[in-house]
C-alpha positions, 0 to 999 in steps of 0.5 A, a space after each residue: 471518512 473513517 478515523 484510522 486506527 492506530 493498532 494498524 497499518 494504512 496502505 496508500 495505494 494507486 486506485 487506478 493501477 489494476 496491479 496495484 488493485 489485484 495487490 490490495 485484493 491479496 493483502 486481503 487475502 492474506 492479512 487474517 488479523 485485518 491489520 492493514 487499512 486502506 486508501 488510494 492515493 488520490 483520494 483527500 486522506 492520501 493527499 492529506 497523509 502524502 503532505 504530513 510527511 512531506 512528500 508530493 500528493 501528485 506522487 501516485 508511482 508508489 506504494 506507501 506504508 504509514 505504520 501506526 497512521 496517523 497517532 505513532 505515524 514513524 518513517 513512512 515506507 516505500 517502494 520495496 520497503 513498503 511492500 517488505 513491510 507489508 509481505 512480512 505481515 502477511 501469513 506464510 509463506 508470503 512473510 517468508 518470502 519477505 524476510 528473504 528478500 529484506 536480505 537483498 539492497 535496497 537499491 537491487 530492490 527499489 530497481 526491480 520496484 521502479 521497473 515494474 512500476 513504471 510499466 504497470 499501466 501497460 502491462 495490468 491496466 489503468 481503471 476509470 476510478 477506483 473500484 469500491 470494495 465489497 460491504 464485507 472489507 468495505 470499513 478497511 478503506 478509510 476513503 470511501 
């Protein structure tokens, strides 16, 4: 398993949520300076990043954002703070939009973040297994 580098960002993300698959395939996209890696939360890193902070590793309902993972590993962000930390990251206008939306409550936006999670099977999908990752973007997901 790949050592994270700690100039970056590691992603947990649900590998069985098609939703949260399309998400990563956009942060992706948009992330041109590759700052963000990668691993599915029930992979062992997810696990294993999911107890350093304390949190339950059967927890799969949300995104979490561990800057600076594992050595400079601060707060770890989730829900909308999660995804406001990613979006700012991204190229225009996707960190506009985040700025925009940073200027909201947190709980207006961890509301809209539970209601679309707790639908996301029903209304993307859920897949078998995690789906792996081309050769090309392969040495971004630290749990392959």
């Amino acid at each position: 398993m790949p050592i994270p580098d700690a100039s970056k960002t590691l992603i947990l993300y649900d590998g069985v949520c098609g939703l949260c698959n399309r998400m990563i395939r956009f942060i992706i996209l948009n992330d041109k300076a590759e700052t963000f890696q990668f691993a599915s939360l029930q992979s062992g890193l997810g696990a294993e990043v999911l107890s350093r902070y304390g949190r339950d590793p059967a927890d799969v309902d949300t995104i979490c954002v561990a800057p600076g993972f594992p050595e400079r590993a601060g707060e770890l962000l989730i829900r909308s703070r999660g995804a406001l930390y990613i979006g700012k990251r991204l190229r225009a206008p996707w960190s506009l939009v985040a700025r925009l939306l940073d200027s909201l409550p947190d709980s207006l936006l961890d509301l809209g973040y539970r209601i679309i999670a707790a639908n996301r099977y029903r209304l993307f999908g859920k897949m078998d297994a995690c789906p792996i990752p081309s050769p090309s973007i392969r040495k971004r997901f630290l749990d392959i």
